[in-house]
C-alpha positions in Angstrom: 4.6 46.6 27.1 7.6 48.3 26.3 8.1 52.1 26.2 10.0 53.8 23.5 11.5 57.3 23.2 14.0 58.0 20.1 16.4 60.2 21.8 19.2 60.3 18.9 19.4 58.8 15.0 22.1 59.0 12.0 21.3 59.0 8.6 23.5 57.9 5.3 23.4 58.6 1.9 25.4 55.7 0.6 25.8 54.4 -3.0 27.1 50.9 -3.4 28.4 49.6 -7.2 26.6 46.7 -8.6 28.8 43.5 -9.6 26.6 43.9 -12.9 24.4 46.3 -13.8 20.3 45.2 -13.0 18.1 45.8 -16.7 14.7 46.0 -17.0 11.9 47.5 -19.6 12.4 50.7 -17.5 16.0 51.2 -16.4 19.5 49.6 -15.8 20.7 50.4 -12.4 24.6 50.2 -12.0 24.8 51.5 -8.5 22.5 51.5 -5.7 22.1 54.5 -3.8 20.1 54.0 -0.4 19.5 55.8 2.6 20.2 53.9 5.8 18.8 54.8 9.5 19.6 54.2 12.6 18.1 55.2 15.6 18.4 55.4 19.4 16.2 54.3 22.5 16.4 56.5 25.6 17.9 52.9 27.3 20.7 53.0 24.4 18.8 50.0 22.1 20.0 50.5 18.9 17.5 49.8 15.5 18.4 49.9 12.0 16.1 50.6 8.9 16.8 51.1 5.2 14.7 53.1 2.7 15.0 51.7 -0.6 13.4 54.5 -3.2 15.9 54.4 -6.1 17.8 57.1 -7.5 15.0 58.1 -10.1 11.6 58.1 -9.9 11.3 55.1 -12.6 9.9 52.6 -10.0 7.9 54.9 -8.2 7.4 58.9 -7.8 9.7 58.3 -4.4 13.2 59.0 -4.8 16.6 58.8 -2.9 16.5 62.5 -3.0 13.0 62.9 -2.1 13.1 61.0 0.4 16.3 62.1 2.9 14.3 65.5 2.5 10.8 63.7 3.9 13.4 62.6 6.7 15.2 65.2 7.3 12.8 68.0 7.3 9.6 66.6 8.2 9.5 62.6 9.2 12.7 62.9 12.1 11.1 66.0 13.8 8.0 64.2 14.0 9.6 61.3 15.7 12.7 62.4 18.1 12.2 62.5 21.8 8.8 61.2 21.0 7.1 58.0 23.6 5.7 54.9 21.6 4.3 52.2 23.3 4.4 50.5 20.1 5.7 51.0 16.6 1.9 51.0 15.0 2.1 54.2 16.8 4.7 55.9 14.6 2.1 55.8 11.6 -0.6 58.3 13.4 2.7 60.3 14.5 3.9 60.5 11.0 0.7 61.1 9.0 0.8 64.4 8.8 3.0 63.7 5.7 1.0 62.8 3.3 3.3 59.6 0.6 6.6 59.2 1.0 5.8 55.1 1.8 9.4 54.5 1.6 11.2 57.3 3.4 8.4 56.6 6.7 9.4 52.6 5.9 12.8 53.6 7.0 11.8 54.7 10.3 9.1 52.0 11.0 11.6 49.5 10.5 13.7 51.2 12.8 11.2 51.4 15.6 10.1 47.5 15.0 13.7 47.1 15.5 14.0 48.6 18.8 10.6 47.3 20.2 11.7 43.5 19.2 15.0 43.9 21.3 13.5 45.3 23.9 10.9 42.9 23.9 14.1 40.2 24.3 12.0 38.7 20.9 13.3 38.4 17.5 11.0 40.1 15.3 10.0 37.0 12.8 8.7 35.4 15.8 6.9 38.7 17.4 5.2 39.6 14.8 3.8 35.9 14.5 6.2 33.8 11.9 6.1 30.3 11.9 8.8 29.5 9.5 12.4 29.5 10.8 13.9 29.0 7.6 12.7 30.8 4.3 12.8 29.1 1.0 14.8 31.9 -1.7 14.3 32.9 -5.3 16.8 35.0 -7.6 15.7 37.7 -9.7 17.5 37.1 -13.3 17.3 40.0 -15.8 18.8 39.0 -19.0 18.2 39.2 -22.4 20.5 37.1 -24.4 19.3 33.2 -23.6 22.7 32.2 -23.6 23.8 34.2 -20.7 19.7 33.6 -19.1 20.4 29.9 -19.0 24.1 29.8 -18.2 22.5 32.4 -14.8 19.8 29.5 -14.4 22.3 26.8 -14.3 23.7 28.4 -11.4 20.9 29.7 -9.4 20.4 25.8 -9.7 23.3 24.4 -9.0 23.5 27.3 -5.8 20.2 25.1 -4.4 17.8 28.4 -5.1 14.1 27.3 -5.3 12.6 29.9 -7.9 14.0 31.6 -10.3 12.4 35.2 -11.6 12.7 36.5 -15.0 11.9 39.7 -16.9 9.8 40.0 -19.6 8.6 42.6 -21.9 6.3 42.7 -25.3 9.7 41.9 -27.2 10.4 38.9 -24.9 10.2 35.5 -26.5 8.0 33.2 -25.0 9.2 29.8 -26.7 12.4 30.4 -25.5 11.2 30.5 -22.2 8.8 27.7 -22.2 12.3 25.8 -23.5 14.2 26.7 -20.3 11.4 25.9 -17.6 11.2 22.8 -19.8 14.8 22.0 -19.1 14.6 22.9 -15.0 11.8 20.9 -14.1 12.7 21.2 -10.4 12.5 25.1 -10.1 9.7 27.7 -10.0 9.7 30.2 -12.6 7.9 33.6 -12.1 8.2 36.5 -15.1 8.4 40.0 -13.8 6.9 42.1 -17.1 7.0 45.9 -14.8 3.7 46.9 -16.1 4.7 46.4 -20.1 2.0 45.0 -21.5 -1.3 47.8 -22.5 -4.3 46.7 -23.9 -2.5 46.6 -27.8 -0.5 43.8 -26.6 -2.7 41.8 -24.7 -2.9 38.8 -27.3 1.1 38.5 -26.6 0.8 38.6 -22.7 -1.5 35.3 -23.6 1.3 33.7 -25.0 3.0 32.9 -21.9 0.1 31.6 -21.0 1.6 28.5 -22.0 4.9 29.0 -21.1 4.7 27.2 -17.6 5.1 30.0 -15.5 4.1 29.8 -11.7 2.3 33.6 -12.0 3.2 36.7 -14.0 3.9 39.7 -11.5 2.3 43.4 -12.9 1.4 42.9 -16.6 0.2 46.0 -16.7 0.7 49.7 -15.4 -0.4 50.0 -11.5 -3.4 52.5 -13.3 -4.7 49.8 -15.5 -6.0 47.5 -12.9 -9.4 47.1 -14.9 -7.9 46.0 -17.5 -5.3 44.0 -15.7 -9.0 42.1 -14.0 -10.5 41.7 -17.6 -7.2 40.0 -18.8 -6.8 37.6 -15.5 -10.5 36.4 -16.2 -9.8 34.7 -19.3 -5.9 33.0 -18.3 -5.5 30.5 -16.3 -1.8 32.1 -15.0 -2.5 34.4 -12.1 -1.1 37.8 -12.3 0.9 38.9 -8.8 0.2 42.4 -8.3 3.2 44.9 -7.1 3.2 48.5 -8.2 -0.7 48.5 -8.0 -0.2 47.2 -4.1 0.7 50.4 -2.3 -1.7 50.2 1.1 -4.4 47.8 2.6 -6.7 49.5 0.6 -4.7 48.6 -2.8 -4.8 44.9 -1.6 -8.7 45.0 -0.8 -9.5 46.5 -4.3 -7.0 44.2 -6.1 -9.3 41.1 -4.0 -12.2 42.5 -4.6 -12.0 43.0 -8.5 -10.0 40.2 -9.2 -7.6 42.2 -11.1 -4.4 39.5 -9.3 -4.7 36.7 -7.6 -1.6 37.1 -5.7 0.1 39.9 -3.5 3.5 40.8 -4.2 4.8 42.2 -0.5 7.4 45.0 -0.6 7.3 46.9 3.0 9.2 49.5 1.8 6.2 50.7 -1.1 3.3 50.3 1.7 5.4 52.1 4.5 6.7 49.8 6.3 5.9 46.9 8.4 3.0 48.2 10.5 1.1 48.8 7.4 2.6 45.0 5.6 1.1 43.5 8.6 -2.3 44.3 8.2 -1.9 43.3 4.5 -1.2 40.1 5.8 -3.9 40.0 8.8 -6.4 40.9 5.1 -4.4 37.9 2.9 -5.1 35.4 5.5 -9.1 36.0 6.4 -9.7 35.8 2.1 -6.6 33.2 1.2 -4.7 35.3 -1.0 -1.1 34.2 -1.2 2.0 36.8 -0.5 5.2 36.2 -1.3 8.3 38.4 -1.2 9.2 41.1 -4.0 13.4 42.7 -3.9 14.7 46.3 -4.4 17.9 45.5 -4.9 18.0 45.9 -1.2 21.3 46.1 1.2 20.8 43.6 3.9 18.7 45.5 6.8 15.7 45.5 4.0 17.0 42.0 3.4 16.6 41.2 6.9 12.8 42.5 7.5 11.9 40.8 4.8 12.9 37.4 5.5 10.9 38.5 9.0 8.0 38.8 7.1 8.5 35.7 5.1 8.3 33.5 8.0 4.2 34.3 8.6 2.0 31.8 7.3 0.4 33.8 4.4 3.6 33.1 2.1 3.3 30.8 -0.2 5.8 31.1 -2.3 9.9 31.8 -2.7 10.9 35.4 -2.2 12.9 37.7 -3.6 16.0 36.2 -1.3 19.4 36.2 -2.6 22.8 35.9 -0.9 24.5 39.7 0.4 27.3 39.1 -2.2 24.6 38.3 -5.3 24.2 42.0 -6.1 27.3 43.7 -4.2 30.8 42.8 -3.6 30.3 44.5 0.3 26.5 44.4 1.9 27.1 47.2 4.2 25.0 45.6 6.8 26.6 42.4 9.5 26.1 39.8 9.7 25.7 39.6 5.7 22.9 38.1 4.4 23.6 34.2 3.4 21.4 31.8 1.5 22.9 28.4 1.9 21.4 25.4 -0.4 18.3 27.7 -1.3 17.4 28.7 2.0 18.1 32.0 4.5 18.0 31.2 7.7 16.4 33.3 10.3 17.8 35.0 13.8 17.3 33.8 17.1 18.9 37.1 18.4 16.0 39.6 19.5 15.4 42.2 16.8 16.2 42.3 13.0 19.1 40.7 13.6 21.5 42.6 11.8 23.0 46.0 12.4 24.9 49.0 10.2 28.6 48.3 9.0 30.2 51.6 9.9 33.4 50.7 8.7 32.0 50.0 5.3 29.7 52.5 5.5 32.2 55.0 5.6 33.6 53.3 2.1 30.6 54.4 0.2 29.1 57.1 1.9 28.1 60.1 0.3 26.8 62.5 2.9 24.9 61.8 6.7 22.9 63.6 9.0 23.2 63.2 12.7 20.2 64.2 15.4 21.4 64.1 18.9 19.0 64.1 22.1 17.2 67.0 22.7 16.1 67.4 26.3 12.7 67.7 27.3 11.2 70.3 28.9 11.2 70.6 33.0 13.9 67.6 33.0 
């Protein structure tokens, strides 16, 4: 059993330009701002995290500004010159703030981090993987169907194995069912970011014969009774996100039915302690998981092709090369997906650490804790 005290940690304000900008139903992001941790073991073991809240609060009520206050006032202090004897520690240690999933992610990843190196482990295969090599989807958000198949062609062509779209009410279905038609040998998920309501339902049904593999969050994460109603009469299963935000989320959405698949994002349940027991939950009732993006940087990247190596995945995640999104990842070794599939570390930990060099490129401000000495020492 390993021993962990946090004796020093840096935090970064960064924001990276996208190659092109990321549209959806509920905002185009052109640069991704993040916050990036790293953190210090008494014995100098260094582990990285990432929280990956978005500028505004249109994906959830977290925010890159919210959240470096959550660390930096409340969530750090909480944590420094602290003992673990294991990360599921941090989250007793850290619940006397009450949300802020994504800014206490951050730090759990960190911790993971540390406790996989210094248990000479990499963390896919601590935390019980059994999958060394992760099959990878792209998201594609596109409008026009020119450009939406000329970006299939090449998610294709690059050996990807799914392929995620966006849809909305004012989405066309045929056109859709025309390019699954013409890709026989890829997976096809539609992302609709909770825009369907109960007025549009008899569209949503539409794509019922579209060919789709499951359409993620029809409807708004407060509309899961209607999201159950709906499910019951299409034979498409709906893959819940917004609405999965703890272990309690994913044994309501199980035991009403409301999806029939878990979309994982560690950052929106608060890391991986909590991820963990979503997927302890997935296996004893058989619900498939698979692997939702945040237009991460490639720590986030990296923890969750971790968590894509456990058995309850069943499907591609959201696993695209570092240089998909960004000209630079700021974390190394960048993130590659060769022939459709990411490979995983053999190193102990994450396997990938901070770029300071780069970081230094596109950082906006930092924070630095150093050790504070304990009493009587």
């Amino acid at each position: 059993m390993a021993t962990i005290q946090i004796i020093s940690a840096k935090m970064f304000h960064v924001k990276v330009p996208l190659k092109k900008p990321f549209t959806t139903h509920l905002q185009s992001v052109e640069e991704r701002e993040s916050i990036l941790i790293e953190m210090m073991d008494a014995d100098g073991t260094i582990g990285v995290g990432e929280c990956v809240a978005f500028t505004s609060p249109w994906y959830t009520e977290e925010t890159v500004s919210t959240a470096w206050l959550a660390i930096e006032q409340w969530l750090m202090p909480l944590v420094l010159n602290e003992t673990f004897k294991h990360p599921n520690e941090l989250d007793h240690a850290m619940s006397f703030v009450k949300g802020n999933s994504m800014a206490k992610a951050s730090i759990n990843h960190a911790i993971w981090d540390i406790y996989a190196k210094k248990m000479n482990q990499p963390l896919w295969k601590l935390i019980g993987g059994v999958k060394s090599v992760i099959e990878a989807g792209v998201v594609i958000a596109e409008n026009n169907f020119t450009e939406l198949l000329t970006k299939v062609e090449k998610a294709a062509t690059d050996g990807y194995k799914r392929v995620k779209l966006k849809i909305s009410t004012t989405s066309n279905p045929k056109e859709l069912k025309e390019l699954i038609t013409r890709f026989p040998n890829l997976q096809f998920f539609a992302d609709a970011n909770g825009a369907f309501s109960k007025d549009s339902i008899q569209i949503l049904k539409q794509y019922d014969e579209v060919g789709l593999t499951l359409i993620e969050q029809p409807f708004s994460e407060d509309e899961n009774l209607l999201s159950a109603q709906v499910q019951a009469t299409m034979k498409t299963p709906f893959a819940l996100d917004e609405s999965i935000t703890s272990y309690s989320d994913a044994k309501q959405m199980n035991k009403d039915q409301s999806g029939k698949i878990i979309v994982l994002k560690q950052g929106r349940v608060g890391g991986l302690s909590e991820a963990l027991k979503i997927h302890q939950l997935a296996m004893e009732e058989n619900i498939p998981l698979w692997i939702g993006g945040m237009i991460e940087l490639g720590v986030s990247k990296a923890f969750n092709a971790a968590f894509a190596s456990l058995p309850s995945i069943k499907y591609p995640g959201d696993f695209s090369s570092a240089d998909y999104f960004f000209e630079q990842d700021l974390a190394t070794p960048p993130v590659q997906v060769q022939n459709g599939i990411y490979s995983l570390t053999n190193e102990p930990g994450v396997g990938v650490l901070w770029n300071h060099e780069l970081i230094e490129q596109f950082l906006i401000k930092k924070q630095v804790w150093n050790e504070k000495p304990r009493k009587g020492t």
